[in-house]
C-alpha positions as CSV (number, residue, x, y, z in Angstrom):
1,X,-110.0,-77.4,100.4
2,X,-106.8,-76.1,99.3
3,X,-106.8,-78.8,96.1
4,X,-110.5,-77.1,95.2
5,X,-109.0,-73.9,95.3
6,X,-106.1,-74.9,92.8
7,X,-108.5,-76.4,90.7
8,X,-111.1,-73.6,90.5
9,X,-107.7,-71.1,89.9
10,X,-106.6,-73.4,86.8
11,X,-109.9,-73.1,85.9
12,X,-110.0,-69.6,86.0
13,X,-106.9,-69.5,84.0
14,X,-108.3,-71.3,81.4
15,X,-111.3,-69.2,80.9
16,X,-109.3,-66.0,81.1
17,X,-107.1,-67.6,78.8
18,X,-109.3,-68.3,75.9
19,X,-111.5,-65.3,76.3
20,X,-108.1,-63.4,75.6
21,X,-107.7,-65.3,72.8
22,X,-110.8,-64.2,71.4
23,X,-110.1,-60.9,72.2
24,X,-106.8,-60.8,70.6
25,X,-108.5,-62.1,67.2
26,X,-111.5,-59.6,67.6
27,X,-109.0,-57.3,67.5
28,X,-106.8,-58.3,65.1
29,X,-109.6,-58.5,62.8
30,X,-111.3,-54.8,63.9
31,X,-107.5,-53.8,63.1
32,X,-107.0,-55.2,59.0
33,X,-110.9,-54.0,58.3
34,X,-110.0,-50.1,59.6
35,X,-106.5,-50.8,57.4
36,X,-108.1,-52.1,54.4
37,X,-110.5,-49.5,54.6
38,X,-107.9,-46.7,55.1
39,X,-106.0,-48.4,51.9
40,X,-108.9,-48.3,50.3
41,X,-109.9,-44.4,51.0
42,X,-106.4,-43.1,50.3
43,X,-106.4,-45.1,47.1
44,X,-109.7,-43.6,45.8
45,X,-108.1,-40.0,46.6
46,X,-104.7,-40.1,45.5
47,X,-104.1,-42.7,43.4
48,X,-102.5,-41.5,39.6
49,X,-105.7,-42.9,37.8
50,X,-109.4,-43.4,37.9
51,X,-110.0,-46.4,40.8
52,X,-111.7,-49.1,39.6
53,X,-113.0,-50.2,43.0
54,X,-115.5,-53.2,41.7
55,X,-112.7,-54.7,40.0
56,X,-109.6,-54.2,42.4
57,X,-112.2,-55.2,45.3
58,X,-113.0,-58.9,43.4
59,X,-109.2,-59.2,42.9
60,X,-108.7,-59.2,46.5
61,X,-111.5,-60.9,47.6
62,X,-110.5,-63.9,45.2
63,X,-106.6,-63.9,46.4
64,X,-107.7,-64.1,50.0
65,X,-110.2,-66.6,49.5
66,X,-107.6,-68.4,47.1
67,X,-104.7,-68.4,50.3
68,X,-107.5,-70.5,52.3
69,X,-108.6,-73.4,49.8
70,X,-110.3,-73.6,46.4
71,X,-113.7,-74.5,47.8
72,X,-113.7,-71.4,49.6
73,X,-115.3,-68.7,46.8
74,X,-117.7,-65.7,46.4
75,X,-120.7,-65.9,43.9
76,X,-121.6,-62.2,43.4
77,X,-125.4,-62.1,41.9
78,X,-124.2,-61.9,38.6
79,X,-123.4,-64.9,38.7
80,X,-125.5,-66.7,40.9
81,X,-127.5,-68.5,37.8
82,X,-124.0,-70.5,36.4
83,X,-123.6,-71.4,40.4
84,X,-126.8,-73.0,40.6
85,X,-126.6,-74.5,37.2
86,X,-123.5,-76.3,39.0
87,X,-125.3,-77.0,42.1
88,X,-128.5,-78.4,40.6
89,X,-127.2,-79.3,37.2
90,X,-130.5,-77.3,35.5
91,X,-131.0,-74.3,33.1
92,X,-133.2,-72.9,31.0
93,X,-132.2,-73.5,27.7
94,X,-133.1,-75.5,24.5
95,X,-130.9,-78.4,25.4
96,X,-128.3,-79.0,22.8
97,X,-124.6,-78.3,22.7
98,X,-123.3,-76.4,20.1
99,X,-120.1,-76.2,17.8
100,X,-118.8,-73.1,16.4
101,X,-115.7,-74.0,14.2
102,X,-114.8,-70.5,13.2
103,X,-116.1,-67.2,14.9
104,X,-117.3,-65.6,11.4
105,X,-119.3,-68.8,10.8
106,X,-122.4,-70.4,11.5
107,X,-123.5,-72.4,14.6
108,X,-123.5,-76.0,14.3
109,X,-126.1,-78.0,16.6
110,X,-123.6,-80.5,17.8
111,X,-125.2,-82.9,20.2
112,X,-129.1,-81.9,20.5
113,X,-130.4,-83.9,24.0
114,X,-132.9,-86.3,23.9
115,X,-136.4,-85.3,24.3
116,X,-134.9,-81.8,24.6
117,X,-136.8,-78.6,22.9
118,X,-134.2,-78.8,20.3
119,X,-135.0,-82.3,19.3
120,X,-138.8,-81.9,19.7
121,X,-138.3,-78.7,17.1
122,X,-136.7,-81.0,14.9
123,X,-133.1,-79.4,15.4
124,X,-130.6,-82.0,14.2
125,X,-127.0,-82.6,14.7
126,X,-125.2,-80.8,11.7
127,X,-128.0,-78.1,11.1
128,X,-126.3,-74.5,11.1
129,X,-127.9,-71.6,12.6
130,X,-127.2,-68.6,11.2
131,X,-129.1,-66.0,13.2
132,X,-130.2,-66.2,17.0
133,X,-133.6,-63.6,17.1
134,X,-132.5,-61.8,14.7
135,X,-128.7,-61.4,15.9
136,X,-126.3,-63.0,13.1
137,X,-123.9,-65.5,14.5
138,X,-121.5,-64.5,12.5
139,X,-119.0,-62.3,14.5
140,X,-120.0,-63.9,17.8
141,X,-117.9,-66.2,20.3
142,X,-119.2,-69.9,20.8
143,X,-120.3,-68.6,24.7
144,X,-121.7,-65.7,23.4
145,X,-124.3,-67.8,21.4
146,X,-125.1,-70.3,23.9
147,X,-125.8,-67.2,26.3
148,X,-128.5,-66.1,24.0
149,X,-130.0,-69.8,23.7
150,X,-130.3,-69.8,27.4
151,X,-133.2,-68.0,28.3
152,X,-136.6,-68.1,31.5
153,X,-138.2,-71.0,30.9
154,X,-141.4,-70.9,29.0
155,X,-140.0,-68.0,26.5
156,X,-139.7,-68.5,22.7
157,X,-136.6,-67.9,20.8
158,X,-136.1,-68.3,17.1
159,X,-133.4,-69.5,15.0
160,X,-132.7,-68.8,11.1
161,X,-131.5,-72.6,10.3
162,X,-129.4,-74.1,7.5
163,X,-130.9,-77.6,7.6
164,X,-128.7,-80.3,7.1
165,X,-131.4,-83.0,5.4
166,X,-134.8,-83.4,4.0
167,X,-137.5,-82.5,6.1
168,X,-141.2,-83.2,5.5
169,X,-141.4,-79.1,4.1
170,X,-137.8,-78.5,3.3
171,X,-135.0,-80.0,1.5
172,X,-131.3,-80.0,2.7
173,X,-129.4,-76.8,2.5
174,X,-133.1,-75.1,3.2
175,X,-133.0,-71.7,5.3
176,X,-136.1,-72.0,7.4
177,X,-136.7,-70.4,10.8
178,X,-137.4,-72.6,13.9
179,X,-138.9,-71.3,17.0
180,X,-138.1,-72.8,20.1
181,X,-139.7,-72.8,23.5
182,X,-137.1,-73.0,26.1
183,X,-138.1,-74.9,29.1
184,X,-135.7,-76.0,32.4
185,X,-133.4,-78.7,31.4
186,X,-132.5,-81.4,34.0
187,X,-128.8,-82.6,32.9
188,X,-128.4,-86.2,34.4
189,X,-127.0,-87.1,37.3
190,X,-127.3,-91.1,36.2
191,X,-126.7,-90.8,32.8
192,X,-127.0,-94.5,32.2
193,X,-128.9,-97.5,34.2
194,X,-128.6,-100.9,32.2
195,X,-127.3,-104.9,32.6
196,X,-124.2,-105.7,31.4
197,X,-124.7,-109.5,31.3
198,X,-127.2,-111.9,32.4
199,X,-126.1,-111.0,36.4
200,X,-124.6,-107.7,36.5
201,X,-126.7,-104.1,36.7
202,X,-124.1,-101.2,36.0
203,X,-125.5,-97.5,37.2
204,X,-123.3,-94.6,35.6
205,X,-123.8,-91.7,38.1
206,X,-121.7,-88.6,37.3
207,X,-122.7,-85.9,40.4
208,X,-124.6,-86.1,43.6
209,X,-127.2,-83.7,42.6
210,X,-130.6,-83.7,44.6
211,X,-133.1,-86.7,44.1
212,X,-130.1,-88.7,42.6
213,X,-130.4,-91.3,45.6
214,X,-134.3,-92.0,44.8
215,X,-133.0,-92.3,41.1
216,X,-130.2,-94.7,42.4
217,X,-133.0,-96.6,44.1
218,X,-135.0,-96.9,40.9
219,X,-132.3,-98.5,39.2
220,X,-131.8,-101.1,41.5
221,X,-135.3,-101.7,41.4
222,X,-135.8,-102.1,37.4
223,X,-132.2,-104.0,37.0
224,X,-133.4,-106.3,40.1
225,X,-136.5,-107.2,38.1
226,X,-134.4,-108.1,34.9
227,X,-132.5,-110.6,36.8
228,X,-129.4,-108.4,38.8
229,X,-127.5,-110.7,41.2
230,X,-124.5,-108.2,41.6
231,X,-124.6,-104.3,41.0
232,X,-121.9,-101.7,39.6
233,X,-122.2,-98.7,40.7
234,X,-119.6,-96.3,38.7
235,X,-118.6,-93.4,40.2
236,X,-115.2,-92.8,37.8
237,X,-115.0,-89.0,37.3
238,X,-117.9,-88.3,40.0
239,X,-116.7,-85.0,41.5
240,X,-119.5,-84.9,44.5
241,X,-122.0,-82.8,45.1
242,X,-124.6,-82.6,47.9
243,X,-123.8,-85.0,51.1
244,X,-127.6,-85.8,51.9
245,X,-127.3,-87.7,48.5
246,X,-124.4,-89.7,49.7
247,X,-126.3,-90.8,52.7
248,X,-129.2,-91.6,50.5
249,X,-127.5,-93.9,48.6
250,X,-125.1,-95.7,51.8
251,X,-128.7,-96.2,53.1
252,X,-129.7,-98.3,50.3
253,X,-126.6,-100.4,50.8
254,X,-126.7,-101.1,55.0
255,X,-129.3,-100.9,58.1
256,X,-131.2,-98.2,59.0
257,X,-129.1,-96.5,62.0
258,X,-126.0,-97.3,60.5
259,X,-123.3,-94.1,60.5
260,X,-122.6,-92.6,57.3
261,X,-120.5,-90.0,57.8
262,X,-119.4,-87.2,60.7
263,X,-118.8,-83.6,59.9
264,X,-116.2,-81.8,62.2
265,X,-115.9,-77.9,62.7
266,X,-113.8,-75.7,64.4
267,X,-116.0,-74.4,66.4
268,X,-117.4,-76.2,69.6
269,X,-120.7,-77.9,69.2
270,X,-120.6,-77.8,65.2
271,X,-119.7,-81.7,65.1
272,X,-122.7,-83.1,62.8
273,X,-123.4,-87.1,62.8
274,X,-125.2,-87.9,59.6
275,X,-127.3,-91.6,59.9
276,X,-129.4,-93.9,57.2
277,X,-132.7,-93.0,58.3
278,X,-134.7,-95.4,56.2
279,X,-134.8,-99.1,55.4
280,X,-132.0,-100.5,52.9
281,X,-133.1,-102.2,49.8
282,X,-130.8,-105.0,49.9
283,X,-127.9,-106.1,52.8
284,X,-126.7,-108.7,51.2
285,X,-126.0,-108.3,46.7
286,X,-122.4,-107.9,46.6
287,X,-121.5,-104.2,45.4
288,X,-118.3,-103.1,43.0
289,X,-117.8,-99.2,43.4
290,X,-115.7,-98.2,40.3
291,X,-113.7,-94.7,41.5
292,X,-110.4,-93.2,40.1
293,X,-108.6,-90.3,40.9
294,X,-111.3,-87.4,39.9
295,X,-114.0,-89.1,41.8
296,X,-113.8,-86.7,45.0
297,X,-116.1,-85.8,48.0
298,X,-119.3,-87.2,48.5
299,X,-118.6,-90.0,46.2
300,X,-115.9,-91.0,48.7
301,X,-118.1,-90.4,51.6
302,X,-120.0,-93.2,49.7
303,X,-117.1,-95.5,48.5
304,X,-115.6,-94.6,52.2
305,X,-118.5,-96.0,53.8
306,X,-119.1,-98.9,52.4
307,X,-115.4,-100.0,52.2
308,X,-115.7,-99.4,56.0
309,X,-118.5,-101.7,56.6
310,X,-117.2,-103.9,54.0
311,X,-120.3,-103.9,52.2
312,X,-118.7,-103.2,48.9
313,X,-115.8,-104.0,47.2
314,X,-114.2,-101.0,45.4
315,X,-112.3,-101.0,42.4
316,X,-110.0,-98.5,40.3
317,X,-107.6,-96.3,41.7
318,X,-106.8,-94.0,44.5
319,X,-109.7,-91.1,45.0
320,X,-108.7,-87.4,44.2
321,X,-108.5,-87.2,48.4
322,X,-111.2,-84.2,49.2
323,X,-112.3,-84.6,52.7
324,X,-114.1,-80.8,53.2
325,X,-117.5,-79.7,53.8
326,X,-118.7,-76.3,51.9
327,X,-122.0,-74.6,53.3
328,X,-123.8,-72.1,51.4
329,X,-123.7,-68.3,53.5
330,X,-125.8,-65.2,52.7
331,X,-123.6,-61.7,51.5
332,X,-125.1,-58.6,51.0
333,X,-126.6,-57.4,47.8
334,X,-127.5,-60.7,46.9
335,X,-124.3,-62.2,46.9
336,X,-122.9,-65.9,48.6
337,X,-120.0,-67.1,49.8
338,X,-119.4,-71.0,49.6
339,X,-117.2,-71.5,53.2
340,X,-115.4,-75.0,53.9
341,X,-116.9,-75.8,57.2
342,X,-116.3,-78.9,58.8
343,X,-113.8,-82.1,57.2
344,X,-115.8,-85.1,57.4
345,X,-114.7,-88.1,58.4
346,X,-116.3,-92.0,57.6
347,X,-117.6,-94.6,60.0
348,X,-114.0,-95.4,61.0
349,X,-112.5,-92.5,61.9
350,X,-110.4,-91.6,59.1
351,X,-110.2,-88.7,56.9
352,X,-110.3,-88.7,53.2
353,X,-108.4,-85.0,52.4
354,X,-105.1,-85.6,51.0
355,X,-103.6,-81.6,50.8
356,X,-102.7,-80.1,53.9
357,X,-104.3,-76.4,53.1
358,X,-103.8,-75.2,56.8
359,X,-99.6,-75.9,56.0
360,X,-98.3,-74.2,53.2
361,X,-95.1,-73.8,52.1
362,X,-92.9,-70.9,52.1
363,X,-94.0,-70.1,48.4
364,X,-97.8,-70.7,49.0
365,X,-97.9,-74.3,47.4
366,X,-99.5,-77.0,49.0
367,X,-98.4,-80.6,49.3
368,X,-100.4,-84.0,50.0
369,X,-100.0,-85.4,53.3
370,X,-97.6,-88.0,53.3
371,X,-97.9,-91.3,54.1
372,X,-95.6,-91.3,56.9
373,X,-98.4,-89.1,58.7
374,X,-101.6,-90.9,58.0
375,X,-102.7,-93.1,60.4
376,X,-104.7,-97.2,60.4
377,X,-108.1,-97.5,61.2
378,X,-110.0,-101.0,60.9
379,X,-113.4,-101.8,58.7
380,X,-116.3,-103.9,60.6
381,X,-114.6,-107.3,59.8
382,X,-111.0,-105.9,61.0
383,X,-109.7,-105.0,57.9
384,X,-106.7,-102.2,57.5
385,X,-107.6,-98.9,55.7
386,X,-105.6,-95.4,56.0
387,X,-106.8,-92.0,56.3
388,X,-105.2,-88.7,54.5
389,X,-105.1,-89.8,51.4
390,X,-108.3,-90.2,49.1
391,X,-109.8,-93.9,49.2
392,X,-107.5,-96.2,48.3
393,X,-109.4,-99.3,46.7
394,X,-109.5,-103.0,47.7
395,X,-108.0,-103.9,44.0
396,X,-106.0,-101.7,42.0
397,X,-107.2,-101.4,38.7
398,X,-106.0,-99.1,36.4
399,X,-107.7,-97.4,33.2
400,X,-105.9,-97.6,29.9
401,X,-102.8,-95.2,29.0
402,X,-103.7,-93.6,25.8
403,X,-101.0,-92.2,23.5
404,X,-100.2,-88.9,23.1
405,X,-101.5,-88.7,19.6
406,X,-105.0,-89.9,21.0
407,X,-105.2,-87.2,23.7
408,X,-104.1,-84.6,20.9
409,X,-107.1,-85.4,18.1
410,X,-109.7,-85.6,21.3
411,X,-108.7,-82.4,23.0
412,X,-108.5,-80.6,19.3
413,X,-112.0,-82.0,18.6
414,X,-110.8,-84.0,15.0
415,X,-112.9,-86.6,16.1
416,X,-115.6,-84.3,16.9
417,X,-115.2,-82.7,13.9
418,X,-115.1,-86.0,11.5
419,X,-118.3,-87.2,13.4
420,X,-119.8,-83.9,12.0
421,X,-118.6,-85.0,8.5
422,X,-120.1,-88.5,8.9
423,X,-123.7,-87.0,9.9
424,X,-124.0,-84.7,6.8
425,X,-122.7,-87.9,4.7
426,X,-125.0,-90.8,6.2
427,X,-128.5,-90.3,7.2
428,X,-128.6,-93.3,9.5
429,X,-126.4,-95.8,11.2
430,X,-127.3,-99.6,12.5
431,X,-129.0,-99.3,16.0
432,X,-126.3,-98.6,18.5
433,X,-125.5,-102.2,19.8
434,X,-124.7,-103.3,15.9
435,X,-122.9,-100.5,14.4
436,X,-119.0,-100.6,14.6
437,X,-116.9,-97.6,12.3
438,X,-115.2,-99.5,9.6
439,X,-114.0,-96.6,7.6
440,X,-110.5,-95.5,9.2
441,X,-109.2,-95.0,6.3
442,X,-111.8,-92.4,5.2
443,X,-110.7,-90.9,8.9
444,X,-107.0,-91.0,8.3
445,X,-107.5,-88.4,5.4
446,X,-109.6,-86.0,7.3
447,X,-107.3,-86.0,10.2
448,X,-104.2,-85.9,8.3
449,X,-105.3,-82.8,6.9
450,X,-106.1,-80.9,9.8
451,X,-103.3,-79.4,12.2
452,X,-102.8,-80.9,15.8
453,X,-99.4,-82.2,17.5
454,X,-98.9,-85.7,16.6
455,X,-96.1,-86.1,17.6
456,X,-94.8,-89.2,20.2
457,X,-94.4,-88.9,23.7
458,X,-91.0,-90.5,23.2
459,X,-90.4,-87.1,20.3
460,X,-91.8,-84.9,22.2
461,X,-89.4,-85.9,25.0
462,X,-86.5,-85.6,22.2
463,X,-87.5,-81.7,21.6
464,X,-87.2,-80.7,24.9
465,X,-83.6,-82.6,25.3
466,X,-82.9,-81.2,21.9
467,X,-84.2,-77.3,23.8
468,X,-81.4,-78.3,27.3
469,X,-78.8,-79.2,24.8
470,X,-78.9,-76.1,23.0
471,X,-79.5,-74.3,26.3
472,X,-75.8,-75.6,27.8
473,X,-74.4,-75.2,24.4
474,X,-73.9,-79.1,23.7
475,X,-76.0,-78.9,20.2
476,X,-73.1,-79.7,18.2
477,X,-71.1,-82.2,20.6
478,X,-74.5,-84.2,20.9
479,X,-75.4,-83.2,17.3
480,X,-74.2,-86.9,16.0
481,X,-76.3,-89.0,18.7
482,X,-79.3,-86.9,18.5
483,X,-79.7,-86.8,14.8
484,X,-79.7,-90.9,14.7
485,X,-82.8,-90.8,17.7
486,X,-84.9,-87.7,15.7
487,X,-84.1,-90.5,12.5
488,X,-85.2,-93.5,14.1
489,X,-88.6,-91.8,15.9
490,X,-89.0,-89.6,12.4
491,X,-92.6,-91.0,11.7
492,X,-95.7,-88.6,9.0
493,X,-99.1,-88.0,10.7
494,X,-100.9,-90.8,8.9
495,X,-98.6,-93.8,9.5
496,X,-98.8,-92.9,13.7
497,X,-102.4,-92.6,12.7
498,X,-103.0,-95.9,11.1
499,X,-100.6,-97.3,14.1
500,X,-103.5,-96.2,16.9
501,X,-106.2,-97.4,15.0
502,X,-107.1,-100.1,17.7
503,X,-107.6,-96.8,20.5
504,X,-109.2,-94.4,18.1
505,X,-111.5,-96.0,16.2
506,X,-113.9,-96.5,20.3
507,X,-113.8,-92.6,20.6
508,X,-114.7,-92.4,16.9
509,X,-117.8,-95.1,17.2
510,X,-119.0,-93.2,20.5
511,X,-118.8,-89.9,19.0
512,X,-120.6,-91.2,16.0
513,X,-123.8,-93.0,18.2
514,X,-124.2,-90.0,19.9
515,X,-125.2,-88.2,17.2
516,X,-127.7,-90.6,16.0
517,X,-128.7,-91.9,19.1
518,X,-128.4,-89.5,22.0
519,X,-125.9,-89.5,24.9
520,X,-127.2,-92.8,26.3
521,X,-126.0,-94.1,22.7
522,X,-122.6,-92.9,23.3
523,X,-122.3,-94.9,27.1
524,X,-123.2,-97.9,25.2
525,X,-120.5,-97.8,23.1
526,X,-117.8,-96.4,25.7
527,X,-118.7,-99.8,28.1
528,X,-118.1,-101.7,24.9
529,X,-114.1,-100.4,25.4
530,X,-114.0,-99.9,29.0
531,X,-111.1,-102.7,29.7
532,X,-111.5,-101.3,33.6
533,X,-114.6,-102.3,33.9
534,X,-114.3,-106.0,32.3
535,X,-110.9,-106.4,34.5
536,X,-113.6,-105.6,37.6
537,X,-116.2,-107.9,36.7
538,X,-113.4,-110.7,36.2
539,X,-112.8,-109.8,39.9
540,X,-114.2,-113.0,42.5
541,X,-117.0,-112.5,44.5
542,X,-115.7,-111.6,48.1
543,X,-116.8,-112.2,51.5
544,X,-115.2,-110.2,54.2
């Protein structure tokens, strides 16, 4: 009796514990609303200038959502059309991206999709629009103008165009006007489906948008029928998107039943068991999952999964280590707040997240969880695999270093631009498989003409010893040593130029098929390069 009674009282404890807990944070919150409230009041009355309230209020409602994670964000309703653009991956537009070299000149169509309004209105790359309905492009910012393309679906908007060749009722250098009927456009989430070699399918998928499972499903299907014994799936650069997708595609991959993937909340009773619900399409074709360190959430619920039922091998490099759940919540006057939820966690146990946002450090930064910390959990056939840290893959292959003098003519668009130049030049290319860029040297003078940072990694380094030299006053004692380095790695913009050839001439040849033949085109040419992939395919089949 008395050991009843000690229970029930600890019991009781317990109970009046928590619910003073909840209290104490009911409170705590009643208090900081009335504060910032009061703040906010006195402000609007005394403060030295006019209050701009919408503005002050979004500041703080973006640092406090900031101090939590960078999932965690408010969509007022302004911009709720850019957020679902993101979600879904549609608009309405005319589907083409644009180029605007210089803000007082014309708009260039740069990449027109295929089958896209654009294309069907006979919009080319290198044509220049000069007005947008009336509204000169001259004077406006390259956002400005793709704002104004955008558009409801179903409405017309017309361009004045400077065409860029012969047409069937103009020549080149013709100002003609073009209407347009914008209509939603679908951006891909597989942006390519194909077989690499007699045996291997390769599926490109870049997001986990809705329907992309059914559209992973297809693939299989139509590579299966032309001859597929092993699939690729790619996920390099795959960011995530909706989880339902990433059970949709596990369950192609393992038995209906199987556990995909367990979302864990805070709060009591919000643990959520997600489950392949229909039959697979194939147990048994070995799998390679390509991943690197941007491919992030549901692509490593994916890549997680069937590493853990070793159902696929996975290839690359560590994953970027995102391990949160966002839902989608309702705000008033029509705005949302995307939340992080749950962490989810895949058949094993583990984790994937790999920063600690709930620990930060004295400053406000956030660090990864170290290894020291993570913990060993074991696939179906016993294997090892660790949690806290992204996916780590079963072989370790990693992509190609480019030079610094690559990265610098691709991220200041020279090859973008050149491609431009080749266009107005050549009215047609040999179909994508056949055609290979043979003119570098025609290239070299473009580029050595335009102005970028070409200088070495190993210069570069050079300058900012040079910049701590003359910061501790040692310029003149080091002046001897450093003037013989700056000699040696002295080298002009063309001769580093004609030295990269061999990595600059793929990004040239993609950016060149894509203009002729669509994005698709472009993929092509990249899997020509891609020395990751080959390395995987060289990999031995593997049974766990």
């Amino acid at each position: 009796m008395r050991r009843n009674f000690v229970i029930l009282a600890v019991l009781s404890g317990l109970c009046i514990c928590s619910a003073a807990k909840a209290q104490s944070k009911s409170f705590t919150l009643g208090q900081w609303v009335e504060m910032h409230n009061a703040i906010l009041k006195e402000l609007n009355r005394s403060y030295v200038d006019s209050l701009e309230v919408g503005r002050i209020e979004r500041e703080g409602v973006k640092a406090m959502l900031e101090a939590l994670d960078p999932y965690t964000v408010f969509v007022p309703e302004e911009e709720q059309e850019d957020f679902q653009m993101m979600l879904s991956s549609t608009y309405g537009g005319i589907g083409a991206v644009i180029y605007k070299p210089d803000v007082n000149g014309n708009v260039i169509i740069n990449e027109p999709y295929e089958g896209s309004p654009a294309a069907r209105a006979g919009l080319v790359c290198g044509d220049e629009i000069e007005s947008i309905d009336g509204l000169s492009t001259h004077g406006l910012e390259s956002g400005e103008c793709s704002e104004k393309m955008r558009g409801k679906p179903g409405t017309t908007v017309v361009f004045r165009v400077k065409k860029l060749r012969d047409g069937d009722t103009w020549k080149a250098g013709d100002v003609i006007e073009v209407p347009v009927v914008r209509q939603r456009i679908v951006l891909p989430s597989i942006e390519y489906a194909g077989m690499l070699n007699d045996k291997d399918g390769y599926v490109l998928m870049s997001k986990f948008t809705d329907g992309v499972g059914q559209g992973v499903r297809d693939a299989y299907s139509t590579l299966k029928a032309q001859g597929m014994q092993r699939m690729v799936l790619d996920l390099r650069g795959n960011g995530g998107g909706l989880l339902n997708e990433a059970v949709n595609i596990v369950s192609l991959f393992v038995p209906k039943g199987s556990l995909v993937v367990t979302a864990k909340g805070r709060a009591s009773g919000s643990e959520q068991v997600y489950k392949t619900t229909t039959e697979p399409v194939d147990t048994l074709m070995p799998l390679i999952i390509l991943v690197d360190s941007a491919s992030a959430s549901a692509s490593e619920i994916v890549s997680g999964a069937l590493q853990d039922y070793d159902r696929a091998t996975i290839i690359g490099t560590r994953t970027y280590g995102k391990g949160l759940v966002q839902s989608i919540r309702p705000l008033p006057y029509d705005g949302q707040l995307k939340v992080t939820t749950a962490k989810y966690y895949t058949p094993s146990g583990r984790c994937v997240q790999a920063i600690d946002y709930s620990h930060r450090n004295d400053d406000g930064s956030v660090g990864h969880i170290p290894d020291s910390l993570t913990h060993e959990f074991k696939t179906a056939h016993g294997r090892t695999v660790r949690d806290g840290g992204g996916v780590t893959p079963d072989f370790e292959i990693k992509p190609h270093r480019y030079s610094r003098l690559t990265y610098s003519i691709v991220m200041n668009g020279i090859i973008e631009q050149y491609a431009l130049k080749y266009v107005r030049e050549h009215p047609a290319i040999a179909p994508v498989d056949d055609f290979h860029f043979t003119d570098y040297d025609d290239f070299v003078a473009f580029a050595a003409d335009k102005t970028f940072d070409y200088r070495s990694s190993a210069r570069a380094l050079l300058d900012e010893v040079k910049k701590a030299l003359s910061e501790d006053g040692l310029t003149e004692t080091m002046s001897e040593e450093v003037g013989a380095l700056e000699k040696k790695m002295e080298m002009d913009k063309e001769t580093f130029l004609r030295l990269k050839k061999e990595e600059i001439v793929p990004f040239i040849e993609e950016e060149i098929a894509v203009r002729y033949y669509f994005q698709e085109a472009g993929i092509r040419v990249r899997i020509r390069y891609d020395e990751q992939l080959a390395k995987a395919l060289e990999q031995p089949a593997i049974s766990w």
